[in-house]
N, C-alpha and C positions, 0 to 999 in steps of 0.2 A: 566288746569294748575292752580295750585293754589299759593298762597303767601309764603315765606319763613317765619317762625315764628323767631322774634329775640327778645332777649331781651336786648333794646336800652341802658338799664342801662349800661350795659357791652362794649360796643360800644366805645373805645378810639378817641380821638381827634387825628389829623394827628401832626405831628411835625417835623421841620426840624431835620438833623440828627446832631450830635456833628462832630465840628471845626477837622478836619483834614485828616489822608489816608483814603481812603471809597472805597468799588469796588463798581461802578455804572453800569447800562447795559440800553443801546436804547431800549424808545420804541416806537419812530417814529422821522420824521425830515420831515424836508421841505423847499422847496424855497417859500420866500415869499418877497413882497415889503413894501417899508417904506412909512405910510397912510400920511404921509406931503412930504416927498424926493422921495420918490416913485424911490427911493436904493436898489439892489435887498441884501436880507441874508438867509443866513442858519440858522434855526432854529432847533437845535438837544433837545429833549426832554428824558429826565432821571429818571430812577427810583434806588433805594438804595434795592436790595434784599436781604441784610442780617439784615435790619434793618425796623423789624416789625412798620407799624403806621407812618412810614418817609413820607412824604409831598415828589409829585414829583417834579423836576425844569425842567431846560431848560439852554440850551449854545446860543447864538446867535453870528455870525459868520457875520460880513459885508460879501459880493464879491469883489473883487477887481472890482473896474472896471476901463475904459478911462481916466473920468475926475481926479480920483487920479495921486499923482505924484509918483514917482516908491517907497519911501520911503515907504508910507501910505500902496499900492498896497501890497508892499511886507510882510508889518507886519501882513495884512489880510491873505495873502496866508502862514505864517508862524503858525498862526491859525488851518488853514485846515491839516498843513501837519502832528502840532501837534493832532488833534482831529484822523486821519487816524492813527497812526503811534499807538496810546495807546488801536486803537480797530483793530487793524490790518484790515483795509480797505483800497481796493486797490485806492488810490489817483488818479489816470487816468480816470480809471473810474469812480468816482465818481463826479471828474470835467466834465466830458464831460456827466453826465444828469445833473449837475450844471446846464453848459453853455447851453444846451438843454433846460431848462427850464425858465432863464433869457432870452437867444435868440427871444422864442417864446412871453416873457412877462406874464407868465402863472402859476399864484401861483402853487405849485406842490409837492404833498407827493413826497419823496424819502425813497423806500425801502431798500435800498442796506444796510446800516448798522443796522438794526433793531433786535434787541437780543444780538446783539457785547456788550461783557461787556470788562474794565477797572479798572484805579485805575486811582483816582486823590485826592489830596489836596482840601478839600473842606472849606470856609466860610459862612458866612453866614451873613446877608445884611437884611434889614426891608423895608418894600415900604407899597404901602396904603391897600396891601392886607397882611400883618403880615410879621413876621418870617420865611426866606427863606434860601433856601442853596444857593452857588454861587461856581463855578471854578473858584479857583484861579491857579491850575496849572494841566495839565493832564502827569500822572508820569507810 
């Protein structure tokens, strides 16, 4: 096997895509806990395929759990029902290897939505690693 020859010159820099409708598509998620609350979330990971050199992001999704009060519980589960409903995933199932996976305590890819593309309203937001895109709304 040998090396791919590139020329690095050529090589574009990644970059968030521009502020607005964009169709995104998964290309992974997973249950995972909070390293201080140790809270379980969804972490859904996104790429922009019509948009050559786009930077991927990510959605994060608290779980509802116990100690919330039903208000909070339900705004997280309003979350999920929008994040299913714009990649048509079936909701039932995807809560019950949720709860399979928080149950157990067991950080955990989930494959069920992986390739499912969308449309969402997208922003974008700065943090200590640059220029990001963000969901403001999945449409």
């Amino acid at each position: 096997m040998s090396l791919l020859d590139l020329n690095f010159d050529d090589i574009q820099d990644l970059k968030p895509a521009e502020e607005g409708e964009q169709k995104i598509r998964v290309t992974n998620s997973k249950v995972g806990f909070g390293k201080d609350s140790g809270n379980p979330y969804y972490m859904i990971n996104f790429e922009l395929p019509a948009v050559p050199n786009s930077k991927d992001f990510n959605y994060l999704i608290m779980l509802p759990t116990e100690a919330m009060d039903k208000k909070k519980a339900e705004g997280k589960g309003r979350a999920l029902k929008a994040f299913c409903k714009t990649f048509n995933v079936d909701l039932e199932g995807l809560w019950l290897k949720l709860k399979d996976a928080v149950d157990r305590n067991q950080p955990t890819e989930i494959d069920t939505p992986v390739g499912s593309e969308g449309w969402a309203i997208l922003g974008t937001e700065e943090d200590d690693y640059g220029v990001k895109n963000r969901i403001k709304k999945f449409i």
